[in-house]
C-alpha positions in Angstrom: 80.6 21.4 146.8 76.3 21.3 147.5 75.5 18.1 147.7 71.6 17.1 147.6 70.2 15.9 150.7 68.5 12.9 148.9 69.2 9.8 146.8 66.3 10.7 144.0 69.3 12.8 142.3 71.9 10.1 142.4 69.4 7.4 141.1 68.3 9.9 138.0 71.7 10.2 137.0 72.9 6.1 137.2 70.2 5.5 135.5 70.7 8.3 132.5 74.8 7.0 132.4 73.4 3.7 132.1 70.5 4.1 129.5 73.2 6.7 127.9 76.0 3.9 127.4 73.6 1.4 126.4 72.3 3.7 123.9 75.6 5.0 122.3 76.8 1.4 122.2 74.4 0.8 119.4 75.8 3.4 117.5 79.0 1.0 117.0 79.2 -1.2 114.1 81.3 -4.1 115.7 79.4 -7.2 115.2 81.4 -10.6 114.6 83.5 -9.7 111.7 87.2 -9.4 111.1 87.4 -5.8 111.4 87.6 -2.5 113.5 84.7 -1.0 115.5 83.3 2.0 114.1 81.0 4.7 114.7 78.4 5.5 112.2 79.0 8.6 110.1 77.6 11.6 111.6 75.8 11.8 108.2 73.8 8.3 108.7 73.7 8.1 112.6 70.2 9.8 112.5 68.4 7.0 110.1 70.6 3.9 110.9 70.8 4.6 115.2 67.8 2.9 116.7 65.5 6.1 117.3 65.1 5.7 121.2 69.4 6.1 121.2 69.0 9.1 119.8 66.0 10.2 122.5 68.4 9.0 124.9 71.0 10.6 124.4 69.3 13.8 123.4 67.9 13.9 127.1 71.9 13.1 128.4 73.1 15.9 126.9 69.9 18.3 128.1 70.8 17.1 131.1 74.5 17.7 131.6 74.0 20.8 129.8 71.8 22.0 132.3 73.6 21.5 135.3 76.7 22.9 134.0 74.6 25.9 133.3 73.0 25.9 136.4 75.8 25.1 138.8 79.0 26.0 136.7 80.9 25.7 139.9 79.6 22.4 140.8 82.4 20.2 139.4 85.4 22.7 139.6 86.7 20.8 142.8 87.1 17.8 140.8 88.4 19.6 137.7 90.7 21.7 140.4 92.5 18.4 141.0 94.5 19.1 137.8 97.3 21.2 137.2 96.0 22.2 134.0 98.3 23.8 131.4 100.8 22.1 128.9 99.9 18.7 130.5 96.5 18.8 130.2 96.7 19.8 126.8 98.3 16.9 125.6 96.2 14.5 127.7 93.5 16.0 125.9 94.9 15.5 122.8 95.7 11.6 123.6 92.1 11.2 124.8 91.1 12.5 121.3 93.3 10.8 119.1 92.4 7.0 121.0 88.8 7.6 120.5 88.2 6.5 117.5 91.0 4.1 114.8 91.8 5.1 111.4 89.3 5.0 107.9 90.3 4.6 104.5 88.4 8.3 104.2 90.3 11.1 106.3 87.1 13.0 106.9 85.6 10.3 108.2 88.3 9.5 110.0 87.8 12.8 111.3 84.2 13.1 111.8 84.9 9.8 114.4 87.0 11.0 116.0 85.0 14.6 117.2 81.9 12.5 117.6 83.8 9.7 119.7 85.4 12.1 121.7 82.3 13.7 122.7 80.6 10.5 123.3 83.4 10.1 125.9 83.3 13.2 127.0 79.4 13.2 127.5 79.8 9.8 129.2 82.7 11.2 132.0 80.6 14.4 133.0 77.9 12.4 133.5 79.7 10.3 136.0 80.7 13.4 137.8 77.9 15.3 137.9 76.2 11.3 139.7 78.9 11.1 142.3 78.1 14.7 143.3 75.3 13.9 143.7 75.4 11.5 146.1 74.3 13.0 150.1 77.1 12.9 151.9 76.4 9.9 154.7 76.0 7.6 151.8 78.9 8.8 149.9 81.1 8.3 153.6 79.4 4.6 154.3 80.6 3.5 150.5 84.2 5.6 151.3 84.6 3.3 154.9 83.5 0.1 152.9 86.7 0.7 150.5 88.9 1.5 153.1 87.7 -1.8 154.5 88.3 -3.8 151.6 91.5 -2.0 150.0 92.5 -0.6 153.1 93.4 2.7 154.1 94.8 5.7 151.8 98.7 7.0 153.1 100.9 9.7 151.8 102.9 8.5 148.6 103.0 4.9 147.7 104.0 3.5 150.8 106.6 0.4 151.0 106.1 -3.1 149.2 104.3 -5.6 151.2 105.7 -8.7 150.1 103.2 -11.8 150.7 101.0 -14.2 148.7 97.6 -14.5 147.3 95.4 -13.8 150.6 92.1 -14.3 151.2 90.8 -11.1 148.7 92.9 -12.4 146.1 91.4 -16.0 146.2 87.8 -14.7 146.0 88.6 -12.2 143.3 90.7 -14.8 141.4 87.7 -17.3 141.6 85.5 -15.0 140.3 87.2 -14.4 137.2 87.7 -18.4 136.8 83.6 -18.2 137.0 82.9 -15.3 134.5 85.5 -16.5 132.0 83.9 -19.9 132.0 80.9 -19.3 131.8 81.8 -16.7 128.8 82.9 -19.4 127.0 79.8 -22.1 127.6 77.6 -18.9 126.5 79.1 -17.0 124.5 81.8 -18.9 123.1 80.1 -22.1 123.3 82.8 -24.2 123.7 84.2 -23.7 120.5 87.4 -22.3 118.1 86.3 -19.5 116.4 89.9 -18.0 115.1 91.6 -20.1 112.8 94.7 -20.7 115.1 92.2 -21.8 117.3 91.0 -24.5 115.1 94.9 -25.8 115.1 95.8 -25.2 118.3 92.8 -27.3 119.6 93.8 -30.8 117.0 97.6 -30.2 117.9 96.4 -30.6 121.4 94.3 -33.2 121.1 96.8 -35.3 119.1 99.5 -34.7 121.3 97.0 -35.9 124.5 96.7 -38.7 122.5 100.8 -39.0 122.6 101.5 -38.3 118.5 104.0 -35.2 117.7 103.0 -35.7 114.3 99.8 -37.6 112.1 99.8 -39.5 109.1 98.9 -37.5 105.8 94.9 -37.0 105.3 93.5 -40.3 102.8 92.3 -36.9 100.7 94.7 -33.9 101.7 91.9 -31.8 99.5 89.1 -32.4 101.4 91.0 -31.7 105.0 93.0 -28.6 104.6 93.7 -26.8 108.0 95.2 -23.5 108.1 98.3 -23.7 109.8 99.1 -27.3 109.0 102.0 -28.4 107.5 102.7 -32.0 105.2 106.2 -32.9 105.3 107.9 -35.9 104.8 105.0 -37.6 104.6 103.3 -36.2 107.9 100.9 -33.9 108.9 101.1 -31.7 111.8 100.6 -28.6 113.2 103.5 -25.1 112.0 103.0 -23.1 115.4 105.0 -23.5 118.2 104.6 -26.1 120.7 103.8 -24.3 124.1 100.7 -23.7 124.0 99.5 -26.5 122.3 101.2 -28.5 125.1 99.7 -26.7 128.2 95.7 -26.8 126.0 96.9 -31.0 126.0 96.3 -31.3 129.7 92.6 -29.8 128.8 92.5 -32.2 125.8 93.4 -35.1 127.8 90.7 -34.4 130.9 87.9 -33.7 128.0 87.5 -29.8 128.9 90.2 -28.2 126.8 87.7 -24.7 126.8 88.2 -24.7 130.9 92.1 -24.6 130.3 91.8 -20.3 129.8 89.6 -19.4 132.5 91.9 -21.4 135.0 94.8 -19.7 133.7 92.5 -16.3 134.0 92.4 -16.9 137.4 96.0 -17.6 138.6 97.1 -14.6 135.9 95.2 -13.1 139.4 96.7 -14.3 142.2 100.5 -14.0 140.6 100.0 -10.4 139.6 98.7 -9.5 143.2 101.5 -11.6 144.8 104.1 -9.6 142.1 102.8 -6.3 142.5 102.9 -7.1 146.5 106.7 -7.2 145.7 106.9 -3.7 144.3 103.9 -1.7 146.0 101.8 -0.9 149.5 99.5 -4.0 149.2 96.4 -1.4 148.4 97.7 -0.7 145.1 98.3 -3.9 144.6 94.7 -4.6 145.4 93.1 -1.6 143.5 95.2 -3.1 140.2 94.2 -6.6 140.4 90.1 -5.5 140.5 90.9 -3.2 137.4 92.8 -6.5 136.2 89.4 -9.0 137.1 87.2 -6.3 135.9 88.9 -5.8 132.9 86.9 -6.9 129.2 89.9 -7.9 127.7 90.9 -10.0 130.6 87.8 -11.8 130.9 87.6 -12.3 127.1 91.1 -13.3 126.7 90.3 -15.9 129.1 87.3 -16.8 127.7 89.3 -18.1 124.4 91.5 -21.0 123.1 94.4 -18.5 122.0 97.7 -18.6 123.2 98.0 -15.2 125.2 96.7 -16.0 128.4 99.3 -18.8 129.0 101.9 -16.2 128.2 100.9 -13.9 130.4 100.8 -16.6 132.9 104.3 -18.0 132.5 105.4 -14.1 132.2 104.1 -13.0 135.6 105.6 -16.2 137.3 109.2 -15.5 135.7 108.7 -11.7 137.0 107.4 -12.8 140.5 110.7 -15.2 140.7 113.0 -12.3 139.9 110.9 -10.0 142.4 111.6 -12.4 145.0 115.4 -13.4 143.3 116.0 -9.4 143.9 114.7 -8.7 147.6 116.8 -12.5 148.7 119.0 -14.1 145.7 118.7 -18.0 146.0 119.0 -20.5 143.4 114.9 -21.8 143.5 114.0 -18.3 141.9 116.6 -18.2 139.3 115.3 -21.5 138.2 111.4 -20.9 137.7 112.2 -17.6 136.6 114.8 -19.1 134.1 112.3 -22.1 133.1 109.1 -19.4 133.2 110.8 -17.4 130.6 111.7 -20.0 128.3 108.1 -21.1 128.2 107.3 -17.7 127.3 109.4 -18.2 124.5 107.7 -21.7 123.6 104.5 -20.1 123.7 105.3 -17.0 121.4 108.7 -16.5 120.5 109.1 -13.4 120.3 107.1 -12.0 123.8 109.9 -14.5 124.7 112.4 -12.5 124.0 111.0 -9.3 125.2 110.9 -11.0 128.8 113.6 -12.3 128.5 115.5 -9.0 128.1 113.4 -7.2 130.4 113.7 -9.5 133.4 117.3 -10.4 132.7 118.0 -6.8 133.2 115.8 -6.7 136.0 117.7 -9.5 137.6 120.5 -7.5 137.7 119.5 -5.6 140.8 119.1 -8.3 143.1 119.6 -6.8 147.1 120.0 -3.7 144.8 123.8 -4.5 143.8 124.2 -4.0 139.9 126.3 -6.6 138.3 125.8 -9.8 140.4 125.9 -11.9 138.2 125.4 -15.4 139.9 121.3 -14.8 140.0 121.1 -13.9 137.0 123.5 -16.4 135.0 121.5 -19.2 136.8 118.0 -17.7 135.5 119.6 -17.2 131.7 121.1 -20.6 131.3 117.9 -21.7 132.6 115.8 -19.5 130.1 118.4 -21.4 127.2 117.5 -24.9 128.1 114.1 -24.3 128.6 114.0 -22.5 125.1 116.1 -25.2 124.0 113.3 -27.7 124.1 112.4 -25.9 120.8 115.3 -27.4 119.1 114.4 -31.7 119.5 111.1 -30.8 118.4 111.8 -29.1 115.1 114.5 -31.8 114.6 111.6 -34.7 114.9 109.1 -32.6 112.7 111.6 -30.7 110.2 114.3 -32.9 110.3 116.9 -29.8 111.3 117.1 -28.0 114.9 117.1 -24.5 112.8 114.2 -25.1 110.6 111.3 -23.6 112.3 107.4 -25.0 111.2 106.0 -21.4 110.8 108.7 -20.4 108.9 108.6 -23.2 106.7 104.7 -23.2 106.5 104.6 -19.1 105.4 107.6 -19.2 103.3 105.6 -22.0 101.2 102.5 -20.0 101.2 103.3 -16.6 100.6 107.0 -16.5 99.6 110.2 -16.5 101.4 111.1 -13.8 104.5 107.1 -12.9 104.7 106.7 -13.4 108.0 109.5 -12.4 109.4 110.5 -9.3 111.7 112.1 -6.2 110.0 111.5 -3.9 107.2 111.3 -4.5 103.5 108.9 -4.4 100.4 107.9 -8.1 101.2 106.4 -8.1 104.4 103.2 -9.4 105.2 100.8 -12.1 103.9 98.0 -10.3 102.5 95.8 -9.5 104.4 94.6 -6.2 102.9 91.5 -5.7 105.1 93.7 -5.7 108.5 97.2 -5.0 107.5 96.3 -1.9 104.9 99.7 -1.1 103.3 101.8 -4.3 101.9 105.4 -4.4 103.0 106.4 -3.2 106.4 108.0 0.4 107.0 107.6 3.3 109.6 104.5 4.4 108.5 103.3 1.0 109.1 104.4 0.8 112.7 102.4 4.0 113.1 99.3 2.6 111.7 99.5 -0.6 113.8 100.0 1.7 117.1 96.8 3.2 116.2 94.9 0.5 116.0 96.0 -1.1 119.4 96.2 2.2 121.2 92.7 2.5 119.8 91.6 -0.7 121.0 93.4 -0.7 124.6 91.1 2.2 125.0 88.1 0.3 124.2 89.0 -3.0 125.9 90.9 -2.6 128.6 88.6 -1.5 130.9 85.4 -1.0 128.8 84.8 2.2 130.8 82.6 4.8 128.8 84.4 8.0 129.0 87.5 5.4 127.9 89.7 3.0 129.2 92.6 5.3 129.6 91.5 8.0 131.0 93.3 7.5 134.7 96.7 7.0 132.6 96.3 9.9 130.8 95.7 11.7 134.3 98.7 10.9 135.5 100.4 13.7 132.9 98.4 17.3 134.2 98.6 15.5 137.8 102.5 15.7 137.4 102.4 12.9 139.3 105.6 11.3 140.8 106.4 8.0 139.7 108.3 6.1 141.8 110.7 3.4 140.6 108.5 0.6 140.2 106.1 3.0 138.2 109.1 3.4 136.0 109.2 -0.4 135.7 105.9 -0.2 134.1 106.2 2.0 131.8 109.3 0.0 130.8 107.9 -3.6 130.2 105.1 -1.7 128.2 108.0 0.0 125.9 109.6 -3.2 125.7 106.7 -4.7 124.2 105.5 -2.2 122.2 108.7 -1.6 121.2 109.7 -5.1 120.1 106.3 -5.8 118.6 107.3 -2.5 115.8 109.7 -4.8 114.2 106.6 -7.1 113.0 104.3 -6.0 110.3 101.3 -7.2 111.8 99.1 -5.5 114.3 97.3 -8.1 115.9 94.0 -7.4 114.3 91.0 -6.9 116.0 90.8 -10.2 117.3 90.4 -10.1 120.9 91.8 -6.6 121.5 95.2 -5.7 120.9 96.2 -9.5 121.5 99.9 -8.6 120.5 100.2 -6.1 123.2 98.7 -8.1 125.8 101.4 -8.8 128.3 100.8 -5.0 128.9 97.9 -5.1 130.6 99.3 -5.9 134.3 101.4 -2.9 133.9 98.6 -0.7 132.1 96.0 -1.5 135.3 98.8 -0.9 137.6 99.4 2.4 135.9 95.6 3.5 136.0 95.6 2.1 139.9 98.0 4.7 140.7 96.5 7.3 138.9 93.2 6.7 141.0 95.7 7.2 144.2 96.6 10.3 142.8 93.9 11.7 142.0 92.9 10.6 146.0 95.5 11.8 147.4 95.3 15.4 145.6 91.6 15.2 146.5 92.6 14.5 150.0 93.8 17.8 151.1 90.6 19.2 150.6 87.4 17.7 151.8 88.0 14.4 152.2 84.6 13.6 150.6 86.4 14.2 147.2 88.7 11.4 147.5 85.8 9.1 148.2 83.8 11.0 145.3 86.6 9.8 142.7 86.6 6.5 143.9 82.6 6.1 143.7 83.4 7.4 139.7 86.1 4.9 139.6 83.4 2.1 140.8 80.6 3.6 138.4 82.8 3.4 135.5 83.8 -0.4 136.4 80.1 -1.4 137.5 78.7 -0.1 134.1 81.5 -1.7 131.6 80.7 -5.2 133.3 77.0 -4.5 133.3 76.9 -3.3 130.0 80.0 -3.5 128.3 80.8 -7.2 128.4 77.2 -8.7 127.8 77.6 -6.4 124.6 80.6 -7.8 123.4 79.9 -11.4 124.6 77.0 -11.2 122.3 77.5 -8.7 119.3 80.8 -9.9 118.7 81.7 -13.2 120.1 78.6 -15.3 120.0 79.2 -17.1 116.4 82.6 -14.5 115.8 83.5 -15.5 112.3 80.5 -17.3 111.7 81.7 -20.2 113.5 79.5 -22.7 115.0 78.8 -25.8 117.2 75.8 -26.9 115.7 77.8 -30.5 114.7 79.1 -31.2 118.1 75.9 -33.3 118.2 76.4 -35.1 115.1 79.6 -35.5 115.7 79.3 -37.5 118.7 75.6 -39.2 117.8 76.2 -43.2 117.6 73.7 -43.0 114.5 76.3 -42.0 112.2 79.1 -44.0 112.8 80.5 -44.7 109.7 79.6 -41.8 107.9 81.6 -39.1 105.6 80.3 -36.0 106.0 80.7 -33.8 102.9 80.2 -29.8 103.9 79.3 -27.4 101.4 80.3 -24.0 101.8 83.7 -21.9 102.6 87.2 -23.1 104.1 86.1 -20.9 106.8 84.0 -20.9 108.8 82.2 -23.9 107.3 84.7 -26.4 106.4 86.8 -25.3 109.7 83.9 -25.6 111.9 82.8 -28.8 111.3 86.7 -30.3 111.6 86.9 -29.4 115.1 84.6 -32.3 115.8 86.6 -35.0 113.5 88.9 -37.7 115.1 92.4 -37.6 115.3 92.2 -40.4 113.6 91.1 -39.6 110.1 90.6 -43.5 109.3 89.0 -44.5 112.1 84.8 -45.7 112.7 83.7 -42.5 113.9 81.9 -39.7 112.1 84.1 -37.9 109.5 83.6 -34.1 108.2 85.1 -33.6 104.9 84.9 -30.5 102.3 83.1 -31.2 99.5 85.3 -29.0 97.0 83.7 -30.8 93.6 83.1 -34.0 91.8 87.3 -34.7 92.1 87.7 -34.8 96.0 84.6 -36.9 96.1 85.5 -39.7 93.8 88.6 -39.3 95.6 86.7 -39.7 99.1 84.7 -42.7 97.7 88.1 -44.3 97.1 89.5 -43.5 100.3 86.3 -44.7 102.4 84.8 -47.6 100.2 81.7 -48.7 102.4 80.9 -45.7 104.0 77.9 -43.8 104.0 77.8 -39.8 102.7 75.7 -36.9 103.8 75.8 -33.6 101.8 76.0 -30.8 104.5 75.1 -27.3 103.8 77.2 -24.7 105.7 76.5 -21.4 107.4 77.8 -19.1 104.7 75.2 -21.1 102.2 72.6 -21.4 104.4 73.0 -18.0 106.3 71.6 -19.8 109.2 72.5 -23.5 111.1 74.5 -26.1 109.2 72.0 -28.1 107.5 72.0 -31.9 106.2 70.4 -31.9 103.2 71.0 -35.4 101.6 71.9 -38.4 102.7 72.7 -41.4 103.6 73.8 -42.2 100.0 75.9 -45.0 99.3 79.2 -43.9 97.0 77.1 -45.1 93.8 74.3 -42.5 95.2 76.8 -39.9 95.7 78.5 -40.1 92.5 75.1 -39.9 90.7 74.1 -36.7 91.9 73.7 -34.2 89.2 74.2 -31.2 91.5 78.3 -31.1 91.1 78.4 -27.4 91.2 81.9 -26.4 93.2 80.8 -24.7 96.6 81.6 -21.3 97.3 85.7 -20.5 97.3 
């Protein structure tokens, strides 16, 4: 392989990859909407693409064109690390099929798919033909650095190196605590944007304020939550009470957004002490950088959803068995057992898919099948801890077996909608995101097409794909060793499980219901970087270092340009939802004030009941939706003395929440002649 003598190369083509992803990442329609990225049609792209995307690209492809042309031999070593046939076919095949997700129009569909493919396809030459470029002394300075930092390659995987978080782990774990935060100051602003969110943020706040359960609303009308459930003559949150119990602690301290980003971190340091369990402490290392580096990390921690503490809880039941297996005691048993029941607290049914998974797992402790002693320790364990479930729905419900969620979707949409299985009556009706009602196979099929799609945009963010070192491991024939089978287990587990529910996940956040997959997915792609070293390594050893310099690009460019993108075209204001009454909200001026908002359920009316008290009754500022002359007589009623302000939301005012009357006494109020109903 020729490789120039100068850096001028190397710089031409980091800047072209970089000016080339930038540019084709307009080309997405994303934006903060409830739905699926997409391309533009091949038959708009040329008049709705920003014209200097298309001159960018147009010169990318000149480029690469020309230096296959020129040098056809130039990246056959790396091509050469392949085995090619069968293999590569149908890696080929999976890269094409993950490219794009699915469109009402087959040919559209279709047309994506070829044009997201070759976008991919454009980007991963270009990354090739810039690390060949580099001169060699440059390329061998960045290959010792890595060797100092992950340490040095070795034949085959090497044995486990058991050990805690070290010093590499710390600093890459408090780097993701400071991205993650400061993703959600910036772009999340400190705000629910999701409805769950909305719910999961009030159950915690009343339960920091030591209620399981609040009074019914003065008007139920004007302060309908998603998610909340009256009964009995209370009002209180349908979703299960782990997370909302963990986001408490937040709640209590006053920083409930920070809860995630911590939780980010140590998701950190317990993978790399698990994966220290199971692997040569490099791979370990490799996989928890593809783990801080990865979008849907960050993002997920950036939020107030619930799947960050589940992945936290998993990984500490997983690292207890790891160490219950290499030296059976009772400790392990225990958090493993009490780690997997939070699991199950937090979302039921990832709950049981640990719980299978690890109890199996268990099995092999000191490698002899059948002890049972561990393992009956860490299940009865799991059962009282999952037990907790059973007091709680007795003090909200009235019954152990009576379930909030199930109570509040059977009310809703009708009886056995939310449940797992098959049948005609799956499914709450969400056409836009679930796009067949009922659930059967064909469903299952559909919803694996939209996460694989999206675990190839957001795992890694990379721009030739986030699975492309996965889907190397097939023409490498690469030999998995038994933890590698491990991996590719808990994902099938997941996956698996998951089939049996109708919903996908949606597009917010990723494929959220496959996240407990991501350890394992990174882990995958670290050792399919180490093969694709170590088949690189019995030629010049330059190659090895070249396919870790791509590895690096790739990773460098997704958080350079890649998350900034999302932070801001999708997540900044995601659903429309905004803080602009956290200020009013806490201003002493308007004590005493009802605060009538105009506009939809959500985002508007949701938005602004973030920043109500607990206390629905009490002096502070109250944000109530105005749904029409009947809740508002009603509100007078309820509040006689207060003062009201008419507040126009977002989705009426396209823009910032805006007050646009007020104060009125309830006499003013009633006399207002403009009583048309705000939008539904």
């Amino acid at each position: 392989m020729t490789r120039s003598q100068g850096m001028a190369g190397a710089v031409a083509w980091a800047t072209l990859l970089v000016a080339g992803q930038a540019a084709t990442l307009q080309w997405v329609q994303a934006g903060p909407t409830v739905s699926y990225q997409h391309y533009y049609s091949l038959a708009n792209l040329l008049t709705a693409a920003p014209p200097w995307t298309l001159v960018v690209v147009l010169v990318q492809m000149v480029g690469v064109v020309a230096v296959l042309l020129r040098q056809p031999s130039r990246l056959a070593p790396l091509f050469r690390l392949t085995d090619g046939g069968w293999r590569l076919g149908l890696a080929g095949l999976l890269f094409f099929l993950t490219s794009a997700t699915l469109s009402r129009a087959p040919l559209s569909y279709l047309g994506e798919l070829g044009l997201a493919t070759g976008i991919q396809l454009l980007h991963l030459v270009t990354v090739l033909i810039l690390v060949t470029s580099f001169p060699e002394q440059p390329l061998a300075r960045f290959g010792s650095l890595m060797d100092r930092v992950f340490g040095t390659r070795t034949p085959g995987a090497g044995p486990p190196e058991p050990g805690g978080p070290d010093r590499f782990a710390w600093v890459v774990a408090c780097l993701v605590v400071v991205v993650a935060a400061a993703l959600s100051v910036w772009s999340y602003q400190r705000h629910p944007h999701v409805p769950d969110e909305v719910v999961y943020l009030l159950q915690a706040r009343y339960l920091a304020e030591g209620h399981l359960t609040l009074p019914l609303p003065p008007v139920p009308e004007a302060f309908n939550l998603n998610l909340m459930l009256e009964h009995a003559g209370r009002w209180f949150s349908s979703i299960p009470p782990g997370w909302p119990f963990i986001l408490s602690i937040g709640a209590w301290l006053g920083t409930p957004w920070l809860v995630n980003p911590l939780l980010g971190g140590v998701n950190v340091l317990l993978a790399y002490a698990l994966l220290r369990e199971l692997y040569p402490r490099r791979t370990a290392r490799l996989a928890v950088v593809l783990l801080a580096a990865s979008p849907w990390h960050l993002f997920m921690a950036m939020n107030l959803m619930t799947h960050t503490a589940s992945l936290c809880a998993t990984l500490g039941a997983a690292l207890a068995v790891a160490r219950l297996r290499r030296q059976p005691g009772l400790v392990p048993a225990v958090v493993a057992g009490i780690c997997i029941g939070i699991v199950g607290l937090i979302r039921p049914l990832e709950g049981i898919a640990v719980a299978l998974f690890l109890g199996v797992w268990s099995l092999g402790a000191r490698g002899r099948w059948f002890r049972f002693a561990p393992s009956a320790v860490m299940t009865v364990t799991t059962a009282l801890t999952s037990a907790l479930v059973f007091p709680y729905n007795t003090a909200l419900m009235g019954s152990p077996n009576k379930f909030p969620v199930m109570a509040y979707t059977d009310a809703m949409f009708g009886p056995g909608t939310n449940a797992l299985g098959f049948g005609p009556n799956r499914g709450l009706g969400w056409g836009g995101l679930d796009p067949r009602p009922g659930h059967d196979a064909l469903d299952v099929l559909i919803n694996a097409n939209f996460n694989l799609f999206q675990l190839n945009i957001e795992l890694l963010g990379w721009a030739s794909g986030s699975l492309v070192l996965l889907l190397l491991l097939l023409p490498l024939r690469a030999k998995l060793h038994r933890a590698d089978w491990g991996m590719l287990a808990a994902v099938g587990m997941i996956v698996g499980l998951h089939s049996f529910y109708y919903f996908s996940g949606g597009p917010d956040f990723g494929a959220r219901y496959w996240y407990l997959t991501i350890v394992p997915l990174v882990v995958l792609a670290a050792r399919g970087l180490e093969e694709l070293e170590s088949r690189a390594a019995t030629g010049r050893s330059l190659e090895a270092v070249s396919v870790q310099a791509a590895v690096t690009t790739l990773a460098l460019v997704a958080l350079m340009l890649f998350v900034p993108w999302r932070a801001t075209d999708k997540y900044f204001r995601y659903r429309g939802m905004r803080p602009d009454l956290r200020a009013v909200a806490a201003s002493p001026d308007m004590a005493g004030s009802i605060l009538l908002i105009r506009g939809r359920w959500h985002p508007d009316y949701s938005s602004a009941a973030t920043y109500n008290p607990v206390d629905l009754t009490g002096p502070e500022p109250i944000f109530a939706w105005d749904r029409g002359a009947q809740v508002r007589q009603a509100l007078v009623a309820a509040y006689p003395g207060r003062r009201f302000f008419v507040v126009l939301g977002p989705s009426v005012t396209q823009g910032e929440f805006s007050i646009t009357a007020g104060p009125m006494t309830a006499e003013e109020l009633l006399a207002r002649a403009d009583t048309v109903p705000p939008p539904p």
